[in-house]
BALUMLO-442658 format. One record per residue (C-alpha): residue number from 1; y, x, z. Coordinates in nm, 2 decimals, always signed. Example, Ala and Ser with C-alpha at 12.3 -4.5 7.8 and 13.67 -1.06 7.14 Angstrom:
k, north, east, up
1, -0.45, +1.23, +0.78
2, -0.11, +1.37, +0.71
! end
This chain:
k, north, east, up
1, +0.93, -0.97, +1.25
2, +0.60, -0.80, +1.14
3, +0.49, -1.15, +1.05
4, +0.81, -1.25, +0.82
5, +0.71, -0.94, +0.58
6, +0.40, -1.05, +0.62
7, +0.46, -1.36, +0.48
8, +0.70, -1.22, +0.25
9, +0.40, -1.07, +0.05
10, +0.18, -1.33, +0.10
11, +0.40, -1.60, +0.03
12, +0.20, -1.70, -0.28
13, -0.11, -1.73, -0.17
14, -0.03, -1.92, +0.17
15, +0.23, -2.20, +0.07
16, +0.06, -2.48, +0.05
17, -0.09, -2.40, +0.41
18, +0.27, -2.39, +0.56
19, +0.45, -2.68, +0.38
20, +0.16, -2.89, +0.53
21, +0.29, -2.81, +0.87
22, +0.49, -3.02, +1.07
23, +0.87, -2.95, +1.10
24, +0.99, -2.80, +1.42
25, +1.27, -2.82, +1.59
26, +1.38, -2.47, +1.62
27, +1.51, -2.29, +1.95
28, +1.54, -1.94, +2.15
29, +1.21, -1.90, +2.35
30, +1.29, -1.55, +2.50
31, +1.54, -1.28, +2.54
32, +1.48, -0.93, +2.52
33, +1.80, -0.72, +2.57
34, +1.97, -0.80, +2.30
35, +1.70, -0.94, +2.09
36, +1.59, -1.29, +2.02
37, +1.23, -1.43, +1.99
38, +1.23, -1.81, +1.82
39, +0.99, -2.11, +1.89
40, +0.97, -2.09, +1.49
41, +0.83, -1.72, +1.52
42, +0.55, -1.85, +1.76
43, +0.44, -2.17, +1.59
44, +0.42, -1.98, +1.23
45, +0.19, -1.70, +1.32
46, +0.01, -2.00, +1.56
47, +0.00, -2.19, +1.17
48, -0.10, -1.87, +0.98
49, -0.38, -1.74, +1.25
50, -0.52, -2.08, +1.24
51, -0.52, -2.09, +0.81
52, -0.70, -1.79, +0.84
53, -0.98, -1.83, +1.10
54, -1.02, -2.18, +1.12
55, -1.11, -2.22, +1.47
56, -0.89, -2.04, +1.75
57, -0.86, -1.98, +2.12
58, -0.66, -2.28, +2.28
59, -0.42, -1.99, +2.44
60, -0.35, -1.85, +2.12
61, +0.01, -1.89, +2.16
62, +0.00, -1.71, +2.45
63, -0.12, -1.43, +2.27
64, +0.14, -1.42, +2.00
65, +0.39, -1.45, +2.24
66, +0.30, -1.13, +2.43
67, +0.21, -0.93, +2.09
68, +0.63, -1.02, +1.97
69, +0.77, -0.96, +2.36
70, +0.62, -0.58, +2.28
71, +0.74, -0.63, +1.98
72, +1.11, -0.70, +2.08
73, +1.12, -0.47, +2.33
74, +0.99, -0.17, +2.09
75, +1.28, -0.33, +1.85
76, +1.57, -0.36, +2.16
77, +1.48, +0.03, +2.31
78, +1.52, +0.14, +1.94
79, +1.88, +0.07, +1.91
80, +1.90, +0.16, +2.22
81, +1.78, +0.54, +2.12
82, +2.00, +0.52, +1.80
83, +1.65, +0.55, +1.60
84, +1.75, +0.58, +1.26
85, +1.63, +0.40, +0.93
86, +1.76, +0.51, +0.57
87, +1.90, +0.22, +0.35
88, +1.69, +0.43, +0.05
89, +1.35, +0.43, +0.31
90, +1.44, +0.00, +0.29
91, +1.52, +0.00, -0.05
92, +1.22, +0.18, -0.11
93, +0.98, -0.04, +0.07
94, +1.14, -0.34, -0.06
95, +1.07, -0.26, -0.43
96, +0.74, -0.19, -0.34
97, +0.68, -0.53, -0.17
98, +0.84, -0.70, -0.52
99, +0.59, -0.51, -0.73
100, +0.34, -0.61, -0.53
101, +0.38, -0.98, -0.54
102, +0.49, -0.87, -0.94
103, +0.15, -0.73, -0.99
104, -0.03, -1.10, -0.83
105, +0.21, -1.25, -1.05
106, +0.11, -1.07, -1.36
107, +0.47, -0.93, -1.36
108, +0.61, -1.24, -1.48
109, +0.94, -1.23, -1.33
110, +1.00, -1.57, -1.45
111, +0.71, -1.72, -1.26
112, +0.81, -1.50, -0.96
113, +1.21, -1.68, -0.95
114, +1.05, -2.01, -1.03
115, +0.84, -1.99, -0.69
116, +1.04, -1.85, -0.48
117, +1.38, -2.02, -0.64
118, +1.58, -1.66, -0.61
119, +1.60, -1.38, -0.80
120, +1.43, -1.05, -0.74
121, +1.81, -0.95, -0.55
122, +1.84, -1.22, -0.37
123, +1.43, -1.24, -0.24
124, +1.51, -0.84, -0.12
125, +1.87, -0.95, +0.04
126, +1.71, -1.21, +0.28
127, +1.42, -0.98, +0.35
128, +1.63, -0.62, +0.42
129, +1.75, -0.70, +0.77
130, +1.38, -0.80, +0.90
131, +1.24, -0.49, +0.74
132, +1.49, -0.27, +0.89
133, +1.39, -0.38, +1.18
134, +0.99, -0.33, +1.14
135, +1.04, -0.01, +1.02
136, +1.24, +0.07, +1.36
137, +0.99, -0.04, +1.54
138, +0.75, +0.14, +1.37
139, +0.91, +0.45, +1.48
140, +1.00, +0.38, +1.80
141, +0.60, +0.34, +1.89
142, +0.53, +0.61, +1.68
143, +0.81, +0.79, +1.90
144, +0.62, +0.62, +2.22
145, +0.30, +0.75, +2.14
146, +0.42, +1.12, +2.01
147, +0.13, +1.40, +2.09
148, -0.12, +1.17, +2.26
149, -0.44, +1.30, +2.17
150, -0.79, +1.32, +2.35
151, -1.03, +1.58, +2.44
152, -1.40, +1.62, +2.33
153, -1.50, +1.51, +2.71
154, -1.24, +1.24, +2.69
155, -1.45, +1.10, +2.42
156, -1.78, +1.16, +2.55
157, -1.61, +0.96, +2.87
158, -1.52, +0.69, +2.66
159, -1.86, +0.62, +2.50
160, -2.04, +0.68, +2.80
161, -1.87, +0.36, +2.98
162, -1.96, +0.15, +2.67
163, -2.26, -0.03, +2.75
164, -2.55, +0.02, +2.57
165, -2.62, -0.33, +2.47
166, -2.26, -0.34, +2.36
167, -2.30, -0.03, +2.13
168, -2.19, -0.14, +1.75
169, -2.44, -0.13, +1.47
170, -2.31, +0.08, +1.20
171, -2.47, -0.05, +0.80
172, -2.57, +0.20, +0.58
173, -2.26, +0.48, +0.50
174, -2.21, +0.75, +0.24
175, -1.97, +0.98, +0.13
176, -1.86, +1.01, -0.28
177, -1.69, +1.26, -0.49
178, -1.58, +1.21, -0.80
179, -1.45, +1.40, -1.12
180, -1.22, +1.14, -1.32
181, -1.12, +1.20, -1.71
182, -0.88, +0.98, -1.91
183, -1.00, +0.96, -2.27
184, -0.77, +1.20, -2.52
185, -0.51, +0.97, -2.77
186, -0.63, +1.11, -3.11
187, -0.34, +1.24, -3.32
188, -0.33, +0.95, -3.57
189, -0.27, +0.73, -3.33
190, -0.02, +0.94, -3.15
191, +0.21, +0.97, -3.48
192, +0.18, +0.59, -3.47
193, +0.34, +0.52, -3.13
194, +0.59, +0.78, -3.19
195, +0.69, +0.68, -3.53
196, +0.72, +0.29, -3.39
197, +0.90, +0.41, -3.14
198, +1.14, +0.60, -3.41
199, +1.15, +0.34, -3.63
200, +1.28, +0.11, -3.30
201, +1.50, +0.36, -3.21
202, +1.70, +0.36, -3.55
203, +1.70, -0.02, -3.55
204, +1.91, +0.01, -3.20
205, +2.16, +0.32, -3.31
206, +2.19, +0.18, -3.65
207, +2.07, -0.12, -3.73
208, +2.29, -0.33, -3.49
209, +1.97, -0.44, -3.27
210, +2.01, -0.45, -2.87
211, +1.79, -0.28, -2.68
212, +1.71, -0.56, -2.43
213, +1.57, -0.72, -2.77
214, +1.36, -0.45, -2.90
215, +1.22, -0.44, -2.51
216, +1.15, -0.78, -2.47
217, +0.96, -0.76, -2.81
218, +0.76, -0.43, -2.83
219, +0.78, -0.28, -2.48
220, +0.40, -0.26, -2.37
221, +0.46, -0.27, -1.98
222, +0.60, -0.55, -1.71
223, +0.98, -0.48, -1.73
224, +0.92, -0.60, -2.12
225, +1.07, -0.98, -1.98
226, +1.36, -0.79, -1.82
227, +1.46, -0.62, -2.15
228, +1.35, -0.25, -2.01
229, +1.54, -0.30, -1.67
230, +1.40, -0.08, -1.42
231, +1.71, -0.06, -1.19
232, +1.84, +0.15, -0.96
233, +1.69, +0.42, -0.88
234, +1.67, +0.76, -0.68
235, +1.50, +1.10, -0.77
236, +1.15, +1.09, -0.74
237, +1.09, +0.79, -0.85
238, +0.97, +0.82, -1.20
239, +0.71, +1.07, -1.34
240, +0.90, +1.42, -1.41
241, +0.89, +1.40, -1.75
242, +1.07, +1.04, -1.78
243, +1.32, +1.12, -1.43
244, +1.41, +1.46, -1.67
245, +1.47, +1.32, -1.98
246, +1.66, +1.03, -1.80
247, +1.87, +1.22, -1.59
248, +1.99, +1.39, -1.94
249, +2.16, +1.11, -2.04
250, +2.48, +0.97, -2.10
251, +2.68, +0.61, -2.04
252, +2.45, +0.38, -2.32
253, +2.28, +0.68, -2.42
254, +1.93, +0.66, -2.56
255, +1.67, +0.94, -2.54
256, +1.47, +1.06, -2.88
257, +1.08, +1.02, -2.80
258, +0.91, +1.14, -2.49
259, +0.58, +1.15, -2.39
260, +0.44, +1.06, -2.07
261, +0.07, +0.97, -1.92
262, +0.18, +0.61, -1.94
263, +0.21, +0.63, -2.33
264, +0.55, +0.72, -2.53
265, +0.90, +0.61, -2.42
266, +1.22, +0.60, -2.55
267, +1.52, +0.58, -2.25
268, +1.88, +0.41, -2.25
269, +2.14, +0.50, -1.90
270, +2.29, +0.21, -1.83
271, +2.49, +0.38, -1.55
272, +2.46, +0.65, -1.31
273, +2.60, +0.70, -0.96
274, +2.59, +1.02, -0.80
275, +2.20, +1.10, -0.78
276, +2.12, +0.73, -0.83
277, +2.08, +0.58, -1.17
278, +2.00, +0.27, -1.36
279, +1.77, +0.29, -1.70
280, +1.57, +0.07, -1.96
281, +1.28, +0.17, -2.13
282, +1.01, +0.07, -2.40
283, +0.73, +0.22, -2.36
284, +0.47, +0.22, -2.64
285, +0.13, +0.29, -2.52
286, -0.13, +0.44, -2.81
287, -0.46, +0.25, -2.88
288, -0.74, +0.45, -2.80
289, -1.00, +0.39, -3.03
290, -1.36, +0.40, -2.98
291, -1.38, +0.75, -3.09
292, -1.18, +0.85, -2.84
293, -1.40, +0.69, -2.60
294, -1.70, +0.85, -2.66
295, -1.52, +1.17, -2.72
296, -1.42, +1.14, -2.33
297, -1.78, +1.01, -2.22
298, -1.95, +1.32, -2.41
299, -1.69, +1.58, -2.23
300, -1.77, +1.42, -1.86
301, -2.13, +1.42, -1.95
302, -2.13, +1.84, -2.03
303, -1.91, +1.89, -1.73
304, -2.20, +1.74, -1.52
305, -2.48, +1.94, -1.70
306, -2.30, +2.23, -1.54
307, -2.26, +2.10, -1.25
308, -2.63, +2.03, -1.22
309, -2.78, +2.37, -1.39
310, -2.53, +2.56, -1.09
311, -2.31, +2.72, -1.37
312, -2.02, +2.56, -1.17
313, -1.93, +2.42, -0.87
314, -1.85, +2.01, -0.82
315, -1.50, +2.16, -0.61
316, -1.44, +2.44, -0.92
317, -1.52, +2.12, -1.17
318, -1.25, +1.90, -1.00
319, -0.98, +2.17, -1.03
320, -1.01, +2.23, -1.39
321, -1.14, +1.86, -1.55
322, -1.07, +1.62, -1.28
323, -0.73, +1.39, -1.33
324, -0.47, +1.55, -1.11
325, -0.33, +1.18, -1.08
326, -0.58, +1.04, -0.89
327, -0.62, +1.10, -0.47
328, -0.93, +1.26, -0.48
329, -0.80, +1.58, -0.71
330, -0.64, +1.72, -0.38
331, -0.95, +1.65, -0.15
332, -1.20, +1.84, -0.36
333, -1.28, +1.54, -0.51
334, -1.38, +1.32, -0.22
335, -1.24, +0.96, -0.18
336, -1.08, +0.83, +0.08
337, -1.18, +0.48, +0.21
338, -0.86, +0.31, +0.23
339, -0.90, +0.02, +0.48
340, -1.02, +0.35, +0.75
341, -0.84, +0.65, +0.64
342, -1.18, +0.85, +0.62
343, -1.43, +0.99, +0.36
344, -1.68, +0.69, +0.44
345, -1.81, +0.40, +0.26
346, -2.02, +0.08, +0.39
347, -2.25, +0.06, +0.04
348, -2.16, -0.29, +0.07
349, -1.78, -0.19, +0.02
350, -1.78, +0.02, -0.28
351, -1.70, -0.12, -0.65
352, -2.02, -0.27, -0.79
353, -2.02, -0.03, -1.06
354, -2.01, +0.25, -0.80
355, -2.26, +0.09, -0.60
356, -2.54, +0.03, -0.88
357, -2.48, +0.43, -0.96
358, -2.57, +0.55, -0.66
359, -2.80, +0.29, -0.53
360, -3.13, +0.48, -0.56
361, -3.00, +0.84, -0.54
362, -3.09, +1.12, -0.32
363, -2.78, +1.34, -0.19
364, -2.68, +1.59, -0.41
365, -2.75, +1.36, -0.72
366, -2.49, +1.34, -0.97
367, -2.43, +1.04, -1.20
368, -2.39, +0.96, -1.59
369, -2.04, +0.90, -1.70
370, -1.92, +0.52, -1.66
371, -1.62, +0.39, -1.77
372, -1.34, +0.20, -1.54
373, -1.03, +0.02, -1.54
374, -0.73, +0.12, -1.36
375, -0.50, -0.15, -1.23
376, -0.26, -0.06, -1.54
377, -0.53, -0.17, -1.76
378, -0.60, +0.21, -1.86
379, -0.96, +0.30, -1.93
380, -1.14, +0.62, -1.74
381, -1.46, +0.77, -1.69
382, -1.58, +0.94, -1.40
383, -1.90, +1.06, -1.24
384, -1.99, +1.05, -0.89
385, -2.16, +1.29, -0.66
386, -2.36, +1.11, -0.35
387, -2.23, +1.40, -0.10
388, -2.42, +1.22, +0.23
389, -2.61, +0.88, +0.33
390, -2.67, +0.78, +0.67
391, -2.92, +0.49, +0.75
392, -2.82, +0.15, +0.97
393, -2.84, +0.25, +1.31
394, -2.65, +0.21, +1.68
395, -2.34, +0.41, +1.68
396, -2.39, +0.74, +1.88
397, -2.18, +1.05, +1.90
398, -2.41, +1.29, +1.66
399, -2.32, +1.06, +1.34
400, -2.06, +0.88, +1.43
401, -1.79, +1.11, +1.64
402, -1.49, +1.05, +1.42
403, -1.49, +0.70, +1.50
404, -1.55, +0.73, +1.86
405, -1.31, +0.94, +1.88
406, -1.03, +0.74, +1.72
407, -1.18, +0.44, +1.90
408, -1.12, +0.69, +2.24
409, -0.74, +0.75, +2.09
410, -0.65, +0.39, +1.97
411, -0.76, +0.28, +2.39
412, -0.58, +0.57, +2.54
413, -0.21, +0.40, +2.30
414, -0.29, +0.09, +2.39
415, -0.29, +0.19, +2.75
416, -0.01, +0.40, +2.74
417, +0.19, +0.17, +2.49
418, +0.11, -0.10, +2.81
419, +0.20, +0.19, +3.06
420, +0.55, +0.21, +2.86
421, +0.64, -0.18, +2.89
422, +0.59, -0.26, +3.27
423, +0.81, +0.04, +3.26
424, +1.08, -0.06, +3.04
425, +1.11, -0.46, +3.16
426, +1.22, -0.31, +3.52
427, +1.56, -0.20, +3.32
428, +1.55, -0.47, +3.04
429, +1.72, -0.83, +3.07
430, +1.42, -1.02, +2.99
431, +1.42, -1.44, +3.00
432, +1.12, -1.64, +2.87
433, +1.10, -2.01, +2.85
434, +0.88, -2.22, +3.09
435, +0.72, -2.38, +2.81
436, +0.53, -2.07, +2.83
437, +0.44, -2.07, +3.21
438, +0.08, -2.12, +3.19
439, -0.01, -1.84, +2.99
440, -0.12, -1.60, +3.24
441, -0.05, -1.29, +2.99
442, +0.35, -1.36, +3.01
443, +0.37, -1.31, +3.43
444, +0.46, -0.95, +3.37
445, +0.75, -1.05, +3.16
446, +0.86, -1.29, +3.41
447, +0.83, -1.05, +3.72
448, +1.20, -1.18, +3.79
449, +1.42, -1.41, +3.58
450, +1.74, -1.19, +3.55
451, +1.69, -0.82, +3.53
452, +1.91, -0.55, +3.57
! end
């Protein structure tokens, strides 16, 4: 099931590698409880683990096979425990999947249906059921797993049974902060975007033009194609300032000119149930000129000479300048490295521009403004304080504890999580096909054919 939203987001990019395989005659391969595994399941994680590594372990299916079985059985005790998943928590992941594969798409919503040969609704209507189900499993191991933590000496236990030969070799790390400003629209150019956005307005209320029309030809963001459809939607979805001025409105209604960091909107309701509504927008975004840009590069550049002559702090100077928008605002202006969850980089992962910044800097350096792109397209500037560098060496616990550690936790789940399944398949009907006999990982699912 984890693999079929998998898919379902990289669907573009991994086609061509599954049309090439062969068809295959499709059939039930193991029972867990009440839920199902396919041969189909198997062989397409066999096809995508093999498009992505090249060269696998002949008793790779054997694998696969065990990680779904824990799967299943996560999925089967679930229902089981009437866990509970919210349509809106589905809803909500789904539209975020679409405007993902939107964004890889350009948000060309044309090119989108053309590929896949659905629309948007019907892409989410075969995809709702499977990630229901992930996100019940997800909770049902996180539900598993609830308060297991480890001690200081459970650490020091686990990295003293690692031998030393075995030890990983950590590259060269640092931590960043960072102050971000977006450059100031100038006030000619904010009359201009409002007064477009006026003179579009009229055109609609009195000039006998749709909205859809006027969308499709001066909106300035993706749902342009759609006309302004952003569909339904709950609270909290949109920026305060749009959800308030939407939720203001009547049936066919359209707002007067509002202001947002995106650039300047006007709104129409195109229907409202309850707390749930559906709106169109265009958005006009000002131009910011080249004035504007070196405006914002000059303000970044005194905020640092502060910084630097001690007449403020770099944690005071992210409270009053930085962009509250951006992650690091509320972490005193550190950034978080994504792919760990932590406040540290590899050098070799950081943005190039980043990188070249901070390359030959000592700790505690501070750098020039430089300007960036956010994946809107909006420009930024920020500088960037070096905070700490380590140099390549052998992991050990004085530098590298936090990792340990969570190394220490994620063994500890995997044994319990293993604990927890030879536990649940004495009271779980569990059938596996002999096809799968050989695989020496699938014996404790086959303790006894039938199970109570």
């Amino acid at each position: 099931m984890r693999y079929l939203i998998c898919i379902f987001i990289l669907m573009p990019l991994l086609s061509g590698v599954l049309l090439a395989q062969p068809q295959v005659i499709d059939k039930v391969v193991a029972t867990i409880g009440g839920e199902l595994v396919l041969l189909s399941d198997v062989e397409e994680q066999h096809s995508l683990m093999q498009a992505q590594r090249g060269v696998i372990p002949p008793d790779a299916r054997c694998a696969i096979l065990d990680n779904i079985l824990v799967t299943k059985l996560l999925l089967n005790q679930a229902k089981l425990d009437s866990v509970e998943v919210s349509d809106d928590e589905v809803e909500t992941q789904l539209n975020a999947r679409i405007d993902r594969i939107l964004t890889l798409m350009n948000n060309d919503m044309t090119q989108f249906e053309a590929y896949y040969g659905q629309t948007i609704s019907q892409v989410k209507e075969q995809f709702r059921e499977d990630l229901r189900n992930q996100l019940l499993v997800e909770r049902m191991r996180s539900k598993v797993m609830t308060g297991i933590t480890v001690t200081p000496s459970e650490v020091k236990k686990f990295f003293d049974q690692i031998p030393r030969d075995s030890l990983p070799y950590f590259n060269s790390e640092v931590e960043i902060g960072e102050i971000v400003y977006k450059p100031q629209i100038n006030a000619e150019q904010r009359k201009k975007s409002v007064e477009k956005l006026e003179e579009i307005r009229k055109r609609i209320t009195e000039g006998g033009e749709t909205f859809e029309a006027m969308a499709q030809k001066y909106s300035d963001d993706g749902s342009a194609r759609a006309g302004g459809d952003l569909g339904w939607s709950k609270r909290g979805k949109f920026v305060p300032a749009f959800e308030a001025a939407s939720y203001k409105l009547e049936k066919d209604e359209i707002s007067p000119v509002i202001e947002t960091e995106f650039g300047f909107h006007i709104i129409q309701m195109l229907e409202r149930r309850g707390n749930s509504i559906h709106v169109r927008h265009i958005l006009v975004r000002p131009e910011i000129t080249e004035e504007d840009i070196q405006l914002a590069r000059n303000h970044l550049d005194s905020v640092r000479q502060l910084i630097l002559k001690d007449s403020l702090s770099f944690s005071v100077a992210v409270k009053r300048f930085s962009d509250k928008n951006v992650q690091s605002y509320n972490n005193d202006g550190r950034m978080v490295n994504s792919a760990t969850g932590n406040t540290f980089f590899e050098v070799g992962d950081l943005d190039p521009d980043i990188y070249f910044a901070i390359d030959t800097m000592k700790v505690g350096g501070i750098t020039a403004p430089f300007e960036f792109t956010d994946p809107s397209g909006d420009s930024y500037f920020r500088i960037i304080l070096l905070q700490s560098r380590t140099v390549p060496h052998r992991a050990n616990l004085k530098q590298d504890y936090s990792k340990i550690q969570q190394a220490a936790i994620q063994a500890k789940q995997s044994e319990f999580i293993s604990n927890w399944v030879d536990e649940k398949t004495g009271s779980t009907y569990i059938a596996v096909d002999d096809l799968y006999n050989n695989c020496p990982n699938i014996s404790r699912w086959q303790k006894e054919k039938i199970k109570p």
